[in-house]
C-alpha positions in Angstrom: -103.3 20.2 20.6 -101.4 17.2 20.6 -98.0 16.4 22.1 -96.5 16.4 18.1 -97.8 19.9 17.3 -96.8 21.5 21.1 -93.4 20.7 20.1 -93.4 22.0 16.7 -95.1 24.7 17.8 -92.1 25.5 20.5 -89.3 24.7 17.9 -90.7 27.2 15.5 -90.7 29.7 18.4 -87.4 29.3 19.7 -86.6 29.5 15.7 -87.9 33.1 15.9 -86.6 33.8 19.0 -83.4 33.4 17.9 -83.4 35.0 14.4 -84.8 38.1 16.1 -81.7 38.2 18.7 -79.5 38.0 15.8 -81.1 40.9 14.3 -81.0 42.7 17.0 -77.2 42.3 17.1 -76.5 43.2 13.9 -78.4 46.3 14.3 -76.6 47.0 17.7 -73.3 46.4 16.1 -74.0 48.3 12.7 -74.8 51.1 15.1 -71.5 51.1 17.3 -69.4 50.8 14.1 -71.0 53.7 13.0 -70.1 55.7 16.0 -66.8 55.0 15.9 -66.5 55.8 12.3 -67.8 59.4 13.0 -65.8 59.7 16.1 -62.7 61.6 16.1 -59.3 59.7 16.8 -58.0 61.6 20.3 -54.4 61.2 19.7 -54.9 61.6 15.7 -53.9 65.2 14.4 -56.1 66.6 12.2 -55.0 67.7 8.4 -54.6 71.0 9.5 -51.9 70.4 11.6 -49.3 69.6 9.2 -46.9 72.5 9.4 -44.5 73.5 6.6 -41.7 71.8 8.2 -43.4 68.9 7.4 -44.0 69.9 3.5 -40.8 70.7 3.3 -39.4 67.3 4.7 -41.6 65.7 1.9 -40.2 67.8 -0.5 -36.9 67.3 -0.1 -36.9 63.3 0.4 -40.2 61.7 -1.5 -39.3 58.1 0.0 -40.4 56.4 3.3 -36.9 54.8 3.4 -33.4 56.7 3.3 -30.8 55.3 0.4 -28.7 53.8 2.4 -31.3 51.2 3.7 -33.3 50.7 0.1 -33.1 47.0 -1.9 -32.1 47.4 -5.0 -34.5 46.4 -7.8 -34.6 43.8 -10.1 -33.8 46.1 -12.6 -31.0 48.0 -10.8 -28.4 44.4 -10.5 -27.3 42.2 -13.2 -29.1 38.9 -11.6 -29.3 36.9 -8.3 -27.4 33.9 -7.5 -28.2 30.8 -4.8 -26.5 27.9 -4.0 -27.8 24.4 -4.6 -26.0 21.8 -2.8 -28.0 18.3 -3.8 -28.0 17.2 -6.9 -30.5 19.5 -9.4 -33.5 17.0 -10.9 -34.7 18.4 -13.9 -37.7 16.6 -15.8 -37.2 12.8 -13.8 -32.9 13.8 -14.5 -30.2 14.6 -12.8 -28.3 17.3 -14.2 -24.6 16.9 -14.8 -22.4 19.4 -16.0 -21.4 19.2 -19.6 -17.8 19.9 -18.8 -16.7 17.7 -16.1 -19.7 16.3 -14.5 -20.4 17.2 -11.5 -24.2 16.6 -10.4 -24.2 19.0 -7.1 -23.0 22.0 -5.3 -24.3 24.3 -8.2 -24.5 27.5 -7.6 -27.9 28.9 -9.7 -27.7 32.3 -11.8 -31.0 34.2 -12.5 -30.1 36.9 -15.0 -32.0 40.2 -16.0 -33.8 38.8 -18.7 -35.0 36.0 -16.9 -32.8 33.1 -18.0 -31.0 30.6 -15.9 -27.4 29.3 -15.3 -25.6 26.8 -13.6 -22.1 27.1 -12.3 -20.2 24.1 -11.1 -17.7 23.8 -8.4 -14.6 23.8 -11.3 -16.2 27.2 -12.8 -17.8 25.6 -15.7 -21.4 28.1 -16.2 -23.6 26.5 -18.7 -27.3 27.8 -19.6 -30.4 25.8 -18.0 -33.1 25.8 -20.3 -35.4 23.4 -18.2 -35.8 26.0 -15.7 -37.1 29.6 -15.2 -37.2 32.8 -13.5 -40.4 31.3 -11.5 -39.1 28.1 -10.3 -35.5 30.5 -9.3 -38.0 32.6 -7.1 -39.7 29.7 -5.5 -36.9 28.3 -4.0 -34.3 31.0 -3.7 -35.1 33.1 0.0 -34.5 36.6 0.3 -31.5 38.1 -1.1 -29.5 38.9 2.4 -26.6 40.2 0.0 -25.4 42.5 -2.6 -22.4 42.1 -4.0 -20.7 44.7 -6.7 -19.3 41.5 -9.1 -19.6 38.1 -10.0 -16.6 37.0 -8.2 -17.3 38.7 -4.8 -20.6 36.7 -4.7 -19.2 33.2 -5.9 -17.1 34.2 -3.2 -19.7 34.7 -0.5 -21.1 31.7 -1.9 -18.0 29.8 -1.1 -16.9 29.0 -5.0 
């Protein structure tokens, strides 16, 4: 055998060598998750341990959450509102309001049905037909408050 083919012949070994550790491996690890999937949970209680209390509890209140700390829907309010302070660049355009021109510190209505508003520091609201209920939700954050009108939000809003 020549030096050439006593290498090749060790490369192709160590090859093997470590295909069947990997093998071996996965068997050894299909095995132990096996185990633990048979295995009983020691803390877990078992489905016969639910008492009636507990069907009773479900009974009586269906949610995870209590009322008092449930969102309201989309459905449930009128719309959501977010301030925009710089000026709002529609399509390559700056957008003024029609009324008295202001180009910033808008404040951005998303109604029920999806269409958008923008309300101007005087109080002037005129619709937005360049933008949507999608580009509303990807820059608005999380509502952190519900308000009962229109003028307690513009309020929190500082308008």
């Amino acid at each position: 055998m020549t030096m050439k083919e006593t290498r090749m012949f060790r490369i192709f070994r160590r090859r093997v060598r470590a295909d069947r550790e990997f093998r071996d491996a996965q068997r050894e690890i299909q095995a132990l998750l096996r185990m633990h999937t048979e295995m009983p949970w020691p803390d877990a209680p078992g489905p016969a341990a639910a008492t009636a209390q507990d069907a009773a509890d479900a009974a009586l209140n269906p949610d995870f959450l209590p009322p008092e700390f449930r969102a309201p829907s989309r459905q449930d309010v009128a719309g959501f509102m977010m301030r925009w302070d710089q000026p709002l660049v529609i399509d390559g355009e700056v957008r003024e309001c029609p009324a008295c021109g202001a180009y910033r510190n808008w404040v951005v209505l998303c109604l029920r049905d999806d269409s958008l508003w923008l309300r101007c520091r005087a109080g002037h609201t005129a619709r937005e037909p360049g933008l949507d209920a999608a580009w509303y939700n990807r820059h608005s954050g999380p509502a952190d408050h519900w308000h009962p009108t229109l003028e307690d939000g513009l309020r929190h809003l500082g308008h």
